[in-house]
Residue, then its C-alpha position, 0 to 999 in steps of 0.5 A: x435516499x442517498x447515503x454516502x460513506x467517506x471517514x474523512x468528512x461525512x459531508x456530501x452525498x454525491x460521488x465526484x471526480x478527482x478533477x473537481x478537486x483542483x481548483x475552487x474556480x470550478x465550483x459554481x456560484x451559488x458553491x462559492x457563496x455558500x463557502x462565504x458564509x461559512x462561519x469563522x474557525x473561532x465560531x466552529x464548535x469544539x468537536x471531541x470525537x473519539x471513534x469512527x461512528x461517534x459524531x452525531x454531534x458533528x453530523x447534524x452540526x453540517x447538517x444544518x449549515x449545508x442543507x441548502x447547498x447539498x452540492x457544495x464540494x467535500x474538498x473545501x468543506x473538509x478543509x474549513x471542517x478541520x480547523x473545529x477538531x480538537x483532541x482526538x477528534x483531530x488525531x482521528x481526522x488526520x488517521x482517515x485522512x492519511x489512510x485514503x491517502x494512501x489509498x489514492x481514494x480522494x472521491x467517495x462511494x455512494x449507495x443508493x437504497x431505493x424502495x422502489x427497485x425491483x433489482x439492484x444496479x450499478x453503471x458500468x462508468x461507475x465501476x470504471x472510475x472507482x474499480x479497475x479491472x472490474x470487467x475480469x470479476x463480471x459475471x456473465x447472464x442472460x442479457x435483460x432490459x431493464x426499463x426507467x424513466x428516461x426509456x431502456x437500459x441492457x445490462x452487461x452481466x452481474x456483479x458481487x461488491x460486498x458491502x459493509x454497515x459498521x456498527x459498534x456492536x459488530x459490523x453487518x456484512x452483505x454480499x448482494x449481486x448488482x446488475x452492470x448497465x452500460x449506460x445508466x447515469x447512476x453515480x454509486x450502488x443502488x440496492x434494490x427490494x430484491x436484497x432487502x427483502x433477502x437480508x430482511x432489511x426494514x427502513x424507518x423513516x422516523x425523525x432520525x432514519x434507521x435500517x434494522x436488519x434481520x430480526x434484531x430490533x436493537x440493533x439500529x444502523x442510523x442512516x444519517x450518519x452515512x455508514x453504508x459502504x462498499x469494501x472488497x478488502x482483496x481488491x483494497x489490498x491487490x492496490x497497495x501491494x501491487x508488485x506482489x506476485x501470486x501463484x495461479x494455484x492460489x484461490x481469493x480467500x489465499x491471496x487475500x490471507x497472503x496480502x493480510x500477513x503482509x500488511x501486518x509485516x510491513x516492517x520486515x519488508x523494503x520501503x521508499x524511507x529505507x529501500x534495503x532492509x538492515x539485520x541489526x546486530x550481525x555487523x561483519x567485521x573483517x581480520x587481516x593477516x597484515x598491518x598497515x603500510x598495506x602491500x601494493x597489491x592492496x592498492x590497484x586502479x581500476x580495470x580497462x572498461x569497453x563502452x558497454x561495461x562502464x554503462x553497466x557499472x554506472x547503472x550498478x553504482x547508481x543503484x548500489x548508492x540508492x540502497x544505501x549500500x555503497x558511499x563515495x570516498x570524500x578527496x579527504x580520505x586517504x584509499x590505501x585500499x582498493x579493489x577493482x570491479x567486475x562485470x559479470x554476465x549471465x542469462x543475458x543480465x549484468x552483475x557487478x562485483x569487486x575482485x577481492x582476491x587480493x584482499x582474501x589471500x590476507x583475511x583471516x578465516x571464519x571457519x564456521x560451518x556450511x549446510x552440506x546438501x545432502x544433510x538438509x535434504x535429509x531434514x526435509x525428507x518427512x516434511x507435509x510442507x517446504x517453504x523457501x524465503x529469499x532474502x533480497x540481496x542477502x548478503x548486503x542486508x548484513x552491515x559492515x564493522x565501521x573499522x573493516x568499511x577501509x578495507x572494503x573500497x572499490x575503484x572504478x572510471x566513477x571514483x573510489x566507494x566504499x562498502x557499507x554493507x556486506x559485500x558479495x565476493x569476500x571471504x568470510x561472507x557465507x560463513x557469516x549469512x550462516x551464521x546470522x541465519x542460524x541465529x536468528x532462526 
């Protein structure tokens, strides 16, 4: 009995490759039929589904259009399908869909309870198409021969997947270990007796199938409506945040306590919409000692540049415009302020930054005080745990007062631009970072 799980339309039992999504002229004739008779969007019955597993309704509803064409493709079936949500039925669509959008997991997983296995299995193309990298989580066993119908299989070793069965009254997990056949044609998991009879598992192959587990009679998993899954909640999370770093030190159950706080933190961190996050509140605002018209060392032209510097300072730019951390000056706005840029080197990396000095001779000091060393070491000297946040690009997460941006112009072979956020270089900047820090902290 095949029993697929997919939010986004509980449809198919089949698991299918991204490239069968593609084009509608590569199903087959008898696929392209059945989707001619579907019936029209007016005639579709108004599904109000409020929660992941109340669709009963909408289940038997495609049950009964699509018994003859199992194989139709879940694509188009979806897209016909919602044009029937109403209500929250389609805000609940639209979540499910967005989630395994995210998670570039267009196919679906299948599991298989077969009665008649004596042990649980999975095909190694199976695992290579759904789980990257699953070979590093094989584990390794004495090779056997397992016998079907179209002759012998050997096995590669044993994997654990875990697998979940949602239900309103609390979720069942099982952690059941499958046999990895190198050639077996077997698209998803099949649970063998062996796990069944372990977790107790009963099937009833009434009018409407059930699995019980266990000894609680009342707790019914309906099997029609496909909630059988598999879940590896770390490997979910590895996928989504793959520029994360680990400690080798850090167990699975770390990493994935690690990988859930960030997720729940989103927010605080960088992302394609603003790639450099911003500190609300903490604005820098700049004081001269001078008033306009500003002496001429204010105003001062670009550096000569070598062939290597000005590639550097073009990638720098660049980079500095993507983050939104730097704007070019329109021919409108008059620059009586600018500040030639640098290019440092260090360990074998280029660094830009503008020289302020003449513009920090005429700044009016924040005298706000700095950590000294020996006192914060001095606060960590009974501390059971340290930790350490480094800020991404620090001082630039800190804006700039509107009326200080002026001041804050840089000049190079590109033209002039102008700092919208805290630059590295100018004199109060460290004082400032403190102060944020300690108020926020």
């Amino acid at each position: 009995m095949d029993n697929s799980y997919h939010p986004d339309a509980m449809l198919c039992n089949k698991s299918r490759s991204p490239s069968q999504y593609q084009d509608v002229n590569n199903i087959s004739y008898l696929e392209k039929e059945a989707l001619k008779q579907l019936p029209e969007a007016s005639s579709w019955p108004n599904f109000f589904v409020t929660g992941e597993y109340d669709h009963m309704e909408l289940i038997e509803y495609i049950d009964g259009l699509f018994i003859d064409v199992p194989s139709i493709l879940d694509y188009w079936i979806t897209a016909r399908l919602n044009t029937a949500f109403k209500g929250h039925a389609s805000i609940w669509y639209t979540e499910k869909k967005e989630i395994h959008g995210r998670r570039n997991w267009p196919w679906w997983n299948s599991q298989i309870i077969q009665n008649g296995a004596h042990c649980s299995i999975v095909a190694g193309n199976y695992l290579d198409s759904h789980f990257p990298n699953w070979e590093k989580r094989l584990l390794q066993t004495k090779a056997k021969n397992i016998k079907s119908e179209s002759g012998k299989m050997t096995s590669l070793g044993t994997i654990i997947k875990e697998i979940i069965i949602p239900h309103r009254k609390g979720n069942v997990r099982l952690n059941p270990q499958f046999v990895v056949l190198n050639d077996a044609q077997i698209q998803g998991f099949l649970l063998g007796t062996d796990y069944q009879r372990m977790y107790g598992m009963d099937l009833y192959n009434s009018k409407k199938r059930h699995i019980t587990i266990g000894t609680n009679k009342e707790k019914k998993f309906s099997l029609d409506i496909y909630q059988i899954s598999t879940h590896d909640p770390l490997q979910e999370l590895l996928n989504e945040f793959r520029e994360v770093q680990f400690s080798t030190s850090l167990t699975s159950k770390q990493k994935l306590s690690l990988l859930k706080m960030l997720r729940n933190n989103r927010p605080a961190f960088s992302i394609g919409e603003e790639p450099l996050g911003k500190i609300k509140g903490h604005d820098i605002e700049l004081y001269l000692y001078v008033e306009r018209p500003y002496p001429p060392m204010y105003r001062r032209p670009p550096y000569p540049e070598s062939l290597e510097t000005r590639k550097e300072i073009e990638k720098h730019i660049n980079k500095l415009l993507d983050m939104d951390v730097i704007r070019k000056i329109g021919n409108n706005e008059i620059g009586e302020i600018t500040t030639p840029v640098l290019i440092t080197w260090h360990a074998g990396k280029s660094r830009l930054c503008g020289d302020f000095r003449a513009l920090n001779n005429y700044t009016k000091a924040d005298r706000y005080p700095i950590p000294r060393i020996p006192h914060s070491l001095d606060k960590m000297a009974k501390a059971k745990y340290i930790t350490k946040m480094d800020c991404m690009k620090g001082f630039h997460q800190n804006g700039v007062k509107p009326k200080s941006m002026k001041l804050l112009r840089i000049i190079c072979h590109m033209g002039i631009y102008e700092y919208t956020r805290m630059p590295f270089g100018i004199k109060n900047a460290p004082a400032h970072f403190q102060r944020m820090m300690d108020t926020i902290f």
